[in-house]
MDAnalysis code that builds the backbone (N, CA, C; Angstrom):
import MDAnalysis as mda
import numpy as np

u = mda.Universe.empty(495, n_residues=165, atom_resindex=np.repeat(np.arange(165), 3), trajectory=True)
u.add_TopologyAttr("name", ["N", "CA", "C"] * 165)
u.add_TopologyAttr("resid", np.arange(1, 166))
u.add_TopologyAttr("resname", ["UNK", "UNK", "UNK", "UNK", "UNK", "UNK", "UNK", "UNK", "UNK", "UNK", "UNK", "UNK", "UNK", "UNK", "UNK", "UNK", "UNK", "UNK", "UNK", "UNK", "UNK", "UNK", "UNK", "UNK", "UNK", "UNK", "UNK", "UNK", "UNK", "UNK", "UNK", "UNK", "UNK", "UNK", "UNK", "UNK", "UNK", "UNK", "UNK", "UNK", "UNK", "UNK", "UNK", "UNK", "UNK", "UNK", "UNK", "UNK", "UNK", "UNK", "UNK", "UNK", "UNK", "UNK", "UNK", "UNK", "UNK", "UNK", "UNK", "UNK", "UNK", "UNK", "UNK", "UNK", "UNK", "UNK", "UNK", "UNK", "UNK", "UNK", "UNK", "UNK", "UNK", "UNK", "UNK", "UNK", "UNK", "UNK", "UNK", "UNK", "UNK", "UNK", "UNK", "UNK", "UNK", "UNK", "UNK", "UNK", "UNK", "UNK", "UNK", "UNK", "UNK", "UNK", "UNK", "UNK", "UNK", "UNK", "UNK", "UNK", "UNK", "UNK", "UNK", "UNK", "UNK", "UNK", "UNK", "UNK", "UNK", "UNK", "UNK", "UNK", "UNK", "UNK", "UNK", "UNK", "UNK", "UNK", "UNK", "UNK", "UNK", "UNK", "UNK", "UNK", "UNK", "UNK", "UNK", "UNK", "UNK", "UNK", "UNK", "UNK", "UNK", "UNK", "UNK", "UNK", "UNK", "UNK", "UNK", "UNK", "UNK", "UNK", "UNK", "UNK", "UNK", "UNK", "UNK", "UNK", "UNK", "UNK", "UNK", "UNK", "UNK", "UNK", "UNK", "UNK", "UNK", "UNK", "UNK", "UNK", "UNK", "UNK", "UNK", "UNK", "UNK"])
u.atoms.positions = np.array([
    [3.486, 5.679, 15.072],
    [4.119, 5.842, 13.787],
    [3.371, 6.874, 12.928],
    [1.943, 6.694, 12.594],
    [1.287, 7.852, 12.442],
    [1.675, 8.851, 12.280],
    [1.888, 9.772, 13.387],
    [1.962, 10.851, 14.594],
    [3.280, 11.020, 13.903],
    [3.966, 10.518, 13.837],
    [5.580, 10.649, 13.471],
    [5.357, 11.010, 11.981],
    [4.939, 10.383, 11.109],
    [4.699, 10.420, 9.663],
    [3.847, 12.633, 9.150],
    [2.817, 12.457, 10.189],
    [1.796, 13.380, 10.067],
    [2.955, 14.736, 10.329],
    [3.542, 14.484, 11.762],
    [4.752, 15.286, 12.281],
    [5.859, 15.784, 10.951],
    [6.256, 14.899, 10.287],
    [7.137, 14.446, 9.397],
    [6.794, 15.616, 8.134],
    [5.176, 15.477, 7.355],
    [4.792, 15.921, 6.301],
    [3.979, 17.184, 7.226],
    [4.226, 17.793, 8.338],
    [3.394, 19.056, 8.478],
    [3.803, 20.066, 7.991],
    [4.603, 20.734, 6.975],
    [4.602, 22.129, 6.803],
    [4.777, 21.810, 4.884],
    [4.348, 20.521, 4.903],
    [3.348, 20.552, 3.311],
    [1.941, 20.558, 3.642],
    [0.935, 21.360, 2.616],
    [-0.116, 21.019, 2.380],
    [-0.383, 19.593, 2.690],
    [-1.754, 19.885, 3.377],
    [-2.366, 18.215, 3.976],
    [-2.339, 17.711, 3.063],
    [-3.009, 17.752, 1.796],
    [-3.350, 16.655, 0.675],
    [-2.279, 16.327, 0.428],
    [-0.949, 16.959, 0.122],
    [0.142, 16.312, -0.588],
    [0.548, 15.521, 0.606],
    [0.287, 15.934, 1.848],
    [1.007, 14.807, 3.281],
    [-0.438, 13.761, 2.952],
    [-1.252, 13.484, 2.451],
    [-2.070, 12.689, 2.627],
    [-1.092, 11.509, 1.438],
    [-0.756, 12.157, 0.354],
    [-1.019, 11.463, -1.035],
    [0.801, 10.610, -0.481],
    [1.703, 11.511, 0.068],
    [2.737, 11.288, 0.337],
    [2.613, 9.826, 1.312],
    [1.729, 10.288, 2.281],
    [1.553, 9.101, 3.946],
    [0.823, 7.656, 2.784],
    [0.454, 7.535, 1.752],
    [-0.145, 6.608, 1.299],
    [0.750, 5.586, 0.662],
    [1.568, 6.930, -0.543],
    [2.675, 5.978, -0.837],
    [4.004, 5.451, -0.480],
    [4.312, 5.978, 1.164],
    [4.989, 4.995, 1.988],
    [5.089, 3.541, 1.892],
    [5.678, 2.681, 2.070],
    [5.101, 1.246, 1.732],
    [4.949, 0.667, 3.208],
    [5.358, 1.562, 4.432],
    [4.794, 1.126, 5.365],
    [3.511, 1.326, 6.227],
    [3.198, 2.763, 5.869],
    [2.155, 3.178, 5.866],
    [1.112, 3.017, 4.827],
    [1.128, 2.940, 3.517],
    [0.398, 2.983, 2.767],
    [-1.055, 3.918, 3.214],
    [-2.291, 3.523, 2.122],
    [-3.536, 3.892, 2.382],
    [-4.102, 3.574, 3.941],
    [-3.483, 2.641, 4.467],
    [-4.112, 2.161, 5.619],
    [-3.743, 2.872, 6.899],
    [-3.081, 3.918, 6.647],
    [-2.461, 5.101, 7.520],
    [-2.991, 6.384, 6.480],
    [-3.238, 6.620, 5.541],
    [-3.327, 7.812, 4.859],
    [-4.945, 8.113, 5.053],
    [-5.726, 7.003, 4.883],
    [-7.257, 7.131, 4.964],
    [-7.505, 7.543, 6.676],
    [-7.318, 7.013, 8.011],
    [-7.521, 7.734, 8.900],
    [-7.022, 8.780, 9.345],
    [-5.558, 9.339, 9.054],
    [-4.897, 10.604, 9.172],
    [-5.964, 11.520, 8.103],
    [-6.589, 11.362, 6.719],
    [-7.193, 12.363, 6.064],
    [-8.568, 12.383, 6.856],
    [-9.462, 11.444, 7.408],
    [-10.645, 11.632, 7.508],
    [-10.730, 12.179, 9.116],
    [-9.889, 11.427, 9.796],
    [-9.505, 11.448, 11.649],
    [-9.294, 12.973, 12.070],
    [-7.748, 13.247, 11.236],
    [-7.114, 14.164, 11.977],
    [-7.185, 15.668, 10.740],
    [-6.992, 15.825, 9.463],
    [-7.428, 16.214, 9.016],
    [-8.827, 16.933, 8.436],
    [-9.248, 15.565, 8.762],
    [-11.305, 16.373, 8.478],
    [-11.385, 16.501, 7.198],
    [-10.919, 15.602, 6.264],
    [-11.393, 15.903, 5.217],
    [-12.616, 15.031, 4.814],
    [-13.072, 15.203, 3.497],
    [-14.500, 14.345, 3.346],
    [-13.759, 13.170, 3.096],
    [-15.110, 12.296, 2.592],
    [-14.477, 10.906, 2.610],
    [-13.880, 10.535, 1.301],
    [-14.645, 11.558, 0.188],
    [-14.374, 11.446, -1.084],
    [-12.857, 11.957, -1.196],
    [-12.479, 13.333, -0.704],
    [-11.405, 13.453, -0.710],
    [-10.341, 12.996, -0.358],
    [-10.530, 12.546, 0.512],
    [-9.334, 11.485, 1.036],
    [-9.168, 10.283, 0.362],
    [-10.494, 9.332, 0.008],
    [-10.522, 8.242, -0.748],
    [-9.868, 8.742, -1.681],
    [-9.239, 10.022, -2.230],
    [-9.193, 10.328, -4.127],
    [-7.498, 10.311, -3.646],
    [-7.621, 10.934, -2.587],
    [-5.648, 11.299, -2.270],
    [-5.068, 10.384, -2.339],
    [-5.481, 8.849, -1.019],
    [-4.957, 7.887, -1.145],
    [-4.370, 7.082, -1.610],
    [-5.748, 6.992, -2.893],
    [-5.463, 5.976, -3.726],
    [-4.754, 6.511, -4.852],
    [-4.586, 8.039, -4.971],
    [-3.437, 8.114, -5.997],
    [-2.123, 7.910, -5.328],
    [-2.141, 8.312, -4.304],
    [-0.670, 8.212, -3.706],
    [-0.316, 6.652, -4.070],
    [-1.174, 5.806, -3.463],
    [-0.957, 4.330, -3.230],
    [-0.768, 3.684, -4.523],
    [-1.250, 3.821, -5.543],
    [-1.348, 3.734, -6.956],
    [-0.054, 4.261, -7.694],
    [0.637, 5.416, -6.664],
    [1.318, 6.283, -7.980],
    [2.590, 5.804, -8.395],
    [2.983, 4.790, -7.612],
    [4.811, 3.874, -7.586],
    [4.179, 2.561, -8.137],
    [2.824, 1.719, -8.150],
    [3.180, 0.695, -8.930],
    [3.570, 0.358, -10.024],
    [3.144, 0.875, -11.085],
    [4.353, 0.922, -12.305],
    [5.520, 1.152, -12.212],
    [5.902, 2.033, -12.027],
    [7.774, 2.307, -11.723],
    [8.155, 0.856, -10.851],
    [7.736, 0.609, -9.753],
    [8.039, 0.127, -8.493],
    [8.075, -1.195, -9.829],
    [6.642, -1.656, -9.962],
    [7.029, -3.155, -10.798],
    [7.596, -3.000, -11.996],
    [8.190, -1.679, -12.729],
    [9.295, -2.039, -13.525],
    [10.268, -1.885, -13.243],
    [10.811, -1.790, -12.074],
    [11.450, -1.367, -11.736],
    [12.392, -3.086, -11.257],
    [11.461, -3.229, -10.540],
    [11.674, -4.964, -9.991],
    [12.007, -6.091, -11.439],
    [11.236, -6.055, -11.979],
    [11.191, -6.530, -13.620],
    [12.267, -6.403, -14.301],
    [13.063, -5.366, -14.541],
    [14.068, -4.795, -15.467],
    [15.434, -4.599, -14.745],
    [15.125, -3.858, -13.732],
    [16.904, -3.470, -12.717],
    [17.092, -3.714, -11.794],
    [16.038, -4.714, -10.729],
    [16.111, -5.514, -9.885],
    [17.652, -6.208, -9.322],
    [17.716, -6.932, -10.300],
    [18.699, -7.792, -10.226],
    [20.286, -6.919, -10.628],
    [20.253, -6.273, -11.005],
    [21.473, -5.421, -11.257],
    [22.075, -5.025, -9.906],
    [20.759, -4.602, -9.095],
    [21.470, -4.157, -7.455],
    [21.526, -4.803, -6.762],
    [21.330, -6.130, -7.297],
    [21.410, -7.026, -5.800],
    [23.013, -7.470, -5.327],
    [23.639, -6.824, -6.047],
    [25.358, -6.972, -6.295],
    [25.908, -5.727, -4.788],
    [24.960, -5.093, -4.405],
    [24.966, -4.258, -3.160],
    [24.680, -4.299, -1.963],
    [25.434, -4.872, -0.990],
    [25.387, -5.150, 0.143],
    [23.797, -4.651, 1.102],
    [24.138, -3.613, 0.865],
    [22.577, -3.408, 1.904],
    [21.409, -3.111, 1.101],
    [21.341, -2.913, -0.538],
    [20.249, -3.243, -1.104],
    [19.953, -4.690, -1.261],
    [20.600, -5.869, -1.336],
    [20.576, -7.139, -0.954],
    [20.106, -7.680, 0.304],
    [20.835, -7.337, 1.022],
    [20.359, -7.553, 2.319],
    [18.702, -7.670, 2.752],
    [18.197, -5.745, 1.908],
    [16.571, -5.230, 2.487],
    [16.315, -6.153, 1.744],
    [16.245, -6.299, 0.274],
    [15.164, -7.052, -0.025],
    [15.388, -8.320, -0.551],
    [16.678, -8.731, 0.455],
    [16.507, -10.917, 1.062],
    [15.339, -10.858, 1.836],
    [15.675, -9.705, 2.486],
    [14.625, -9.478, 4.288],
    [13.135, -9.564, 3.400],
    [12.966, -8.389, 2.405],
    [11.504, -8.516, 2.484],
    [11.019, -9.721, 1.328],
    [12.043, -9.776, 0.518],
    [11.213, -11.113, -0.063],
    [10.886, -12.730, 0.708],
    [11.586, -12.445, 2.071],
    [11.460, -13.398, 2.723],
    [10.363, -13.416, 3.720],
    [9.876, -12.421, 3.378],
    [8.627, -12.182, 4.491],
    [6.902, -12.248, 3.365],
    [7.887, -11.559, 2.235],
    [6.660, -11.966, 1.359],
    [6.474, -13.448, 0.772],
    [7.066, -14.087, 0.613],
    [6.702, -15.507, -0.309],
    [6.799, -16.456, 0.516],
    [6.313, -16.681, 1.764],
    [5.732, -17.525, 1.899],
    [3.608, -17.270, 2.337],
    [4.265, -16.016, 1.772],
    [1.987, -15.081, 1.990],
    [1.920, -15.503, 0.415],
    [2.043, -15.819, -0.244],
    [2.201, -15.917, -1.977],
    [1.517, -17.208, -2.517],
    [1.408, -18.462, -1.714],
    [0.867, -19.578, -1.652],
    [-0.590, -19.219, -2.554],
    [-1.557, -17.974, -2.062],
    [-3.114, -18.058, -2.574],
    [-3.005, -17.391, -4.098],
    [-1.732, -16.537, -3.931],
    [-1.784, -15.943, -4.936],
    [-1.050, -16.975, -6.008],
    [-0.145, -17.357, -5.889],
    [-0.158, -19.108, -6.855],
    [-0.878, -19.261, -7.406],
    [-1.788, -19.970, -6.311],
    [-3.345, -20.783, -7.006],
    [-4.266, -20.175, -7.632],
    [-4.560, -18.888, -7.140],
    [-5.471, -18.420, -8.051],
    [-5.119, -16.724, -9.167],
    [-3.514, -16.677, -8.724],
    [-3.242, -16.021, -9.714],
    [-3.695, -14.352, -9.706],
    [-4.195, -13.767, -10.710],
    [-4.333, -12.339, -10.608],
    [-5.558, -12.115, -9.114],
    [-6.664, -13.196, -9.372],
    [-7.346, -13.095, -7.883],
    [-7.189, -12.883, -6.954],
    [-6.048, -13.929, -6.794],
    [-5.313, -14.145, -5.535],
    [-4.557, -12.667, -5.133],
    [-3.980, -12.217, -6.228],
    [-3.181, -10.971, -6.219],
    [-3.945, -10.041, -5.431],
    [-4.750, -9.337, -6.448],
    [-5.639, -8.046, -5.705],
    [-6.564, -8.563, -4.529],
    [-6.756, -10.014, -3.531],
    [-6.855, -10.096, -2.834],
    [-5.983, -9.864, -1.842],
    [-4.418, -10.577, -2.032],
    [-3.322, -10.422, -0.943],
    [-3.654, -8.305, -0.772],
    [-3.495, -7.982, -2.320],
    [-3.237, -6.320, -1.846],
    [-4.614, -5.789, -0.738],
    [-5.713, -6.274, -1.068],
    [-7.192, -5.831, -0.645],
    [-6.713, -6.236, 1.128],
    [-6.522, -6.796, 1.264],
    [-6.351, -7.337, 2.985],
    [-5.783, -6.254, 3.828],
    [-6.273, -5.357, 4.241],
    [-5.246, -4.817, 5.179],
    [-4.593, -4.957, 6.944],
    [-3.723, -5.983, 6.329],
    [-2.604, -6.241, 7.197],
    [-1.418, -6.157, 6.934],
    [-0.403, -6.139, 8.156],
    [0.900, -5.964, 7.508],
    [1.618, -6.964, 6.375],
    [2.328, -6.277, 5.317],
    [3.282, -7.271, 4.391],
    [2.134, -7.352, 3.280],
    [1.308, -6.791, 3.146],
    [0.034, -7.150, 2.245],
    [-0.598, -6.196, 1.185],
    [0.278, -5.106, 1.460],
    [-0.169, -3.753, 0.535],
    [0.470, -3.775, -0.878],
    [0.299, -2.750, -1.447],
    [0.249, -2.514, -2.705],
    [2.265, -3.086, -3.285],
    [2.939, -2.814, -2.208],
    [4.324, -2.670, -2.607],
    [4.696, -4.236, -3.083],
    [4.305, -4.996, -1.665],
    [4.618, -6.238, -1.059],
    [3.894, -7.512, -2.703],
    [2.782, -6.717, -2.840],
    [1.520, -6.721, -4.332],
    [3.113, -7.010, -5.441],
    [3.616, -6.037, -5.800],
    [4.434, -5.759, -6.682],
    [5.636, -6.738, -6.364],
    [5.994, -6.961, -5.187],
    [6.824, -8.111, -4.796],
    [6.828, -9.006, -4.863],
    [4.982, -9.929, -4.722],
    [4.731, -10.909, -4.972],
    [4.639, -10.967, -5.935],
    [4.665, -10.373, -7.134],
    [4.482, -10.093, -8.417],
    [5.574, -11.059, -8.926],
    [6.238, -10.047, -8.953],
    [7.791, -10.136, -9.548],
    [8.194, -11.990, -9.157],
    [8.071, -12.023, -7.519],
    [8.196, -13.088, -7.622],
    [7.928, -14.479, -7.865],
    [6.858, -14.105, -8.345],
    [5.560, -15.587, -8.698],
    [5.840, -15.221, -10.496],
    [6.305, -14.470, -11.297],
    [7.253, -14.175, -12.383],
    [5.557, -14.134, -13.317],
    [4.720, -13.352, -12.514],
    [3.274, -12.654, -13.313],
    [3.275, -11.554, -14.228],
    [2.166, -11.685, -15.137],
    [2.194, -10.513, -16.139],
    [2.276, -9.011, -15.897],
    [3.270, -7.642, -16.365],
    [3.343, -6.775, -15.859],
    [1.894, -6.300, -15.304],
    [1.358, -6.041, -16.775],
    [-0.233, -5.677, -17.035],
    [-1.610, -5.464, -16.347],
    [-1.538, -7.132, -16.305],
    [-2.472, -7.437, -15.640],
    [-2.431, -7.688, -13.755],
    [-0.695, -7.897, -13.601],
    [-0.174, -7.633, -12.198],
    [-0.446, -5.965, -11.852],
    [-0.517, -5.179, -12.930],
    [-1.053, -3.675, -12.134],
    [-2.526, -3.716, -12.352],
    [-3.083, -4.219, -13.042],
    [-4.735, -4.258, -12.482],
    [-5.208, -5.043, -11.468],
    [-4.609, -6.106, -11.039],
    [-5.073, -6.780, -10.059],
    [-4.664, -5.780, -8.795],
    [-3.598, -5.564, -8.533],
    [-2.878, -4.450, -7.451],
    [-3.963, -3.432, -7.979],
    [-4.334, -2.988, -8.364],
    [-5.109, -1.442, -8.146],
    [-6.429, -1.917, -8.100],
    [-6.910, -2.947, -8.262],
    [-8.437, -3.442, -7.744],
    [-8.348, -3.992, -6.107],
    [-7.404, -4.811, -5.894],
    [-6.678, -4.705, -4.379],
    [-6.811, -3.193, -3.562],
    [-6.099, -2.208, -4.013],
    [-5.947, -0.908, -3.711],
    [-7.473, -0.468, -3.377],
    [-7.961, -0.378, -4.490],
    [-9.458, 0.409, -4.389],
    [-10.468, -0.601, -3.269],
    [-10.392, -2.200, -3.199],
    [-10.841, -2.714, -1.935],
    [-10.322, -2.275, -0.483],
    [-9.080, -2.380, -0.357],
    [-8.477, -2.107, 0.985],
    [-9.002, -0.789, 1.171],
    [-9.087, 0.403, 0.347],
    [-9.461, 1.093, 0.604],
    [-10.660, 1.560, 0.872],
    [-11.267, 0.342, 0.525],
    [-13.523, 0.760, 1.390],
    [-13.280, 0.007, 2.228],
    [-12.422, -1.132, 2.705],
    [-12.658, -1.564, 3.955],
    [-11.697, -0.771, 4.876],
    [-10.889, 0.056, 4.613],
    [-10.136, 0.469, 5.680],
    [-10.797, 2.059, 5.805],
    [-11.541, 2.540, 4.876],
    [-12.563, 3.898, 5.196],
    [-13.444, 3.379, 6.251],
    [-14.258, 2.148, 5.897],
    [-15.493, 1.897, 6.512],
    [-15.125, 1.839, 8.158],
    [-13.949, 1.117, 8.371],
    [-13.127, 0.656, 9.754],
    [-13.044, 2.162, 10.436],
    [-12.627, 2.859, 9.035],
    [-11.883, 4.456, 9.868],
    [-13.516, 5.209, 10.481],
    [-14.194, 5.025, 9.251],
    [-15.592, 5.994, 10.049],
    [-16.761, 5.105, 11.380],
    [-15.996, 4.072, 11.253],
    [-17.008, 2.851, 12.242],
    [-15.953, 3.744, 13.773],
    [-14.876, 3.157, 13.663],
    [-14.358, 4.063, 14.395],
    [-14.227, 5.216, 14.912],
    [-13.913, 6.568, 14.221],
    [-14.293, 7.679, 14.075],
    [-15.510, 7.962, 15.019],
    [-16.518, 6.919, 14.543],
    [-18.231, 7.698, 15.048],
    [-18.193, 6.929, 16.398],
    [-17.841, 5.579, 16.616],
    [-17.382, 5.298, 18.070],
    [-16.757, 5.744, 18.723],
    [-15.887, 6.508, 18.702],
    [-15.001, 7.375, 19.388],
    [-15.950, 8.493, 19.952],
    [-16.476, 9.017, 18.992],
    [-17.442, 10.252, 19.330],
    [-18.429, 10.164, 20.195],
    [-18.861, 8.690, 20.238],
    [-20.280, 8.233, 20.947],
    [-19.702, 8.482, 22.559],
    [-18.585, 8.060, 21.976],
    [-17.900, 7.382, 23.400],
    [-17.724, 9.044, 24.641],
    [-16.798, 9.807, 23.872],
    [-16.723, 11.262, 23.754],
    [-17.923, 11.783, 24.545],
])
């Protein structure tokens, strides 16, 4: 999928295919951080900076979006449909974020596994009926975690590969 994405954004500038591959909601940062550091070569700072704006740059819109005109489209067959599908995949991961609330939040986002990123963040949001506010600070403290553990993974990797090499 990668490979397809990278394929996809090659005849933009890398950084904007970096900032672009982040705010995918299927790819997110957790595809944007090893495509910038892997295949690109960029530093770590730079890529850490692309990412997380990309990944960062739809949660506001995205959660006012859910908040305010959400419900207006659900009167549309296949916008109904996607997101029966994905709210049904998100709330029953929503349980920690319940209990402990904004914690819980920028933890679900910090995890990187699937259904758990920044978007899914904004989904569980909406649907646990949390503060706009403080639902985008918890999601962007989420963001900025996933993103040192999914650098650290990319260069642990990276330098194993090389050893290996």
């Amino acid at each position: 999928m990668i490979e397809n994405l990278v394929q996809l954004f090659s005849n933009l500038p890398k950084e904007v295919a970096i900032i672009l591959i982040s705010a995918i909601p299927i790819s997110e940062l957790r595809g944007a951080i090893p495509v910038g550091i892997g295949i690109y070569k960029f530093s770590v700072t730079k890529t850490l900076t692309l990412a997380i704006i990309g990944n960062l740059s739809f949660v506001i819109p995205f959660l006012w979006f859910l908040n305010n005109l959400h419900l207006h489209f659900m009167k549309y067959y296949y916008y109904n449909k996607f997101f029966t599908w994905w709210f049904s995949k998100v709330k029953p991961r929503t349980k920690n974020i319940e209990k402990y609330e904004y914690v819980g939040l920028a933890l679900f986002v910090a995890i990187p596994l699937p259904v758990t990123g920044a978007w899914s963040g904004c989904v569980a949001s909406y649907l646990l009926g949390l503060d706009f506010w403080k639902s985008v600070v918890a999601i962007s403290i989420g963001v900025l975690i996933a993103a040192i553990i999914v650098t650290v993974i990319t260069l642990v990797t990276t330098q194993t590969i090389q050893l290996i090499i």
